[in-house]
C-alpha positions in Angstrom: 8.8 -42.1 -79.0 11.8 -44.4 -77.9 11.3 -46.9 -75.3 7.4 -45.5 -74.5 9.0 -42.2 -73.4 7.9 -39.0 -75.2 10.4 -35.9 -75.8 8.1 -34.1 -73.3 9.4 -36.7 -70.9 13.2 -36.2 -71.7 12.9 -32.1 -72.2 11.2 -32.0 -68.3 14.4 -34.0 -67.4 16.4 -31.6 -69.1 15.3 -28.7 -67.6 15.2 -29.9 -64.2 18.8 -31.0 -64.2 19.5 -27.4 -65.6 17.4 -26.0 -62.9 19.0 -27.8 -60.6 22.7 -26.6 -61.7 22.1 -23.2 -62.7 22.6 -21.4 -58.9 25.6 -23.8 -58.0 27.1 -23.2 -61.2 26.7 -19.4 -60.9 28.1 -19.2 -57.4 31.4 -21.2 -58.9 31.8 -18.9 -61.7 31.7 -16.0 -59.1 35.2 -17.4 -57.6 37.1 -16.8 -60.8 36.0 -13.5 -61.6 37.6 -10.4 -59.7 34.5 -8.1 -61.3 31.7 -10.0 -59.8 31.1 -10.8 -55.4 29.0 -13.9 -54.4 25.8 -11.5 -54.3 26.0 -11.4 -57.6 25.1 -14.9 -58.3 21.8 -13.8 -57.5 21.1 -12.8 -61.1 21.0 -16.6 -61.8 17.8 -17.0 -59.0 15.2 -16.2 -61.7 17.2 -18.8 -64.4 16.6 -21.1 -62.3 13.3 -20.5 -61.1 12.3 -20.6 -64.7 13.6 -23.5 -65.7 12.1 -25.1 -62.5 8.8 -24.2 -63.6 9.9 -25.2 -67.3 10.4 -29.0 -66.1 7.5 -28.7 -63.9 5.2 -28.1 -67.1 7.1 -30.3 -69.6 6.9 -33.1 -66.6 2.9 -32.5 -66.8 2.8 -32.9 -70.5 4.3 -35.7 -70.9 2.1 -37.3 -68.0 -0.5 -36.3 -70.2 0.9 -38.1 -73.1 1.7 -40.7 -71.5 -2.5 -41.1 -70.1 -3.7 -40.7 -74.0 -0.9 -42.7 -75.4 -2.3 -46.1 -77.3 0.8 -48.2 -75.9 0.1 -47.5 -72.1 2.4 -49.4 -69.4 3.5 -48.4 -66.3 4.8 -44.9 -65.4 6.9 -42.8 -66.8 10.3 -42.6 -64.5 11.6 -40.1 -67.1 8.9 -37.6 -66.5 8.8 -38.1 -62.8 12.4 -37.4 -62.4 11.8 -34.2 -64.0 9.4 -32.9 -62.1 11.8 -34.0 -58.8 14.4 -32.1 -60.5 12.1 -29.1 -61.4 10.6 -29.3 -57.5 14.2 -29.6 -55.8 15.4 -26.3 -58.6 12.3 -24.1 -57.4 13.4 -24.9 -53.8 17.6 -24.0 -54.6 15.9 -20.6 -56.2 12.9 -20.1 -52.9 15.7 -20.6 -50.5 18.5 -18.5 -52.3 16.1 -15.2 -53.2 15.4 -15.8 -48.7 19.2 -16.1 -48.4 19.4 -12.9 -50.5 16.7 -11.2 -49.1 18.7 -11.6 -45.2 21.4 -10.7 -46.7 20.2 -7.7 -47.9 18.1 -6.7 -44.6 21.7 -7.2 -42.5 23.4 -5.0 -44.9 20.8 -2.0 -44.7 20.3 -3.0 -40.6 24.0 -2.6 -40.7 24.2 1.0 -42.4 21.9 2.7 -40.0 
């Protein structure tokens, strides 16, 4: 452990900041490609969903830890900023699959 944080601490920050950038990231890449239309940045929802709850679960371990650890101190802010991260990458993925979903609804509504 480095500085009382654990690599449960760091990995949950990890994750979160790649939750967090996954669905931006994948609606970018969709302006450079002629093959692939914004709706297809929808493939990326369930990336970052995953890695939402990934950081979410790493953040709890290393709470955890942390609780059991002989050299206890304050919190960790490592850990909490991963679970924010995690939280804020499951909302990006919740409100893009609804996004979707409208999208989706419209086109069919607009077919009939």
């Amino acid at each position: 452990m480095r500085g009382g944080e654990n690599g449960a601490a760091w990995g949950s920050l990890a994750a979160g900041l790649a939750s967090v950038a996954t669905l931006p990231a994948a609606i970018y890449a969709t302006r450079f490609s002629d093959a692939y239309d914004l709706v297809h940045a929808g493939f990326a929802i369930p990336v970052a969903a995953a890695l939402g709850v990934f950081s979410l679960t790493l953040a709890r371990r290393a709470r955890r830890l942390r609780a059991v650890s002989l050299a206890r101190g304050g919190r960790s802010g490592t850990a909490t900023l991963g679970r924010v991260l995690g939280i804020v990458g499951l909302c990006m993925a919740a409100a893009a699959l609804v996004a979707l979903g409208v999208y989706g609804l419209l086109e069919y509504a607009g077919t009939r």
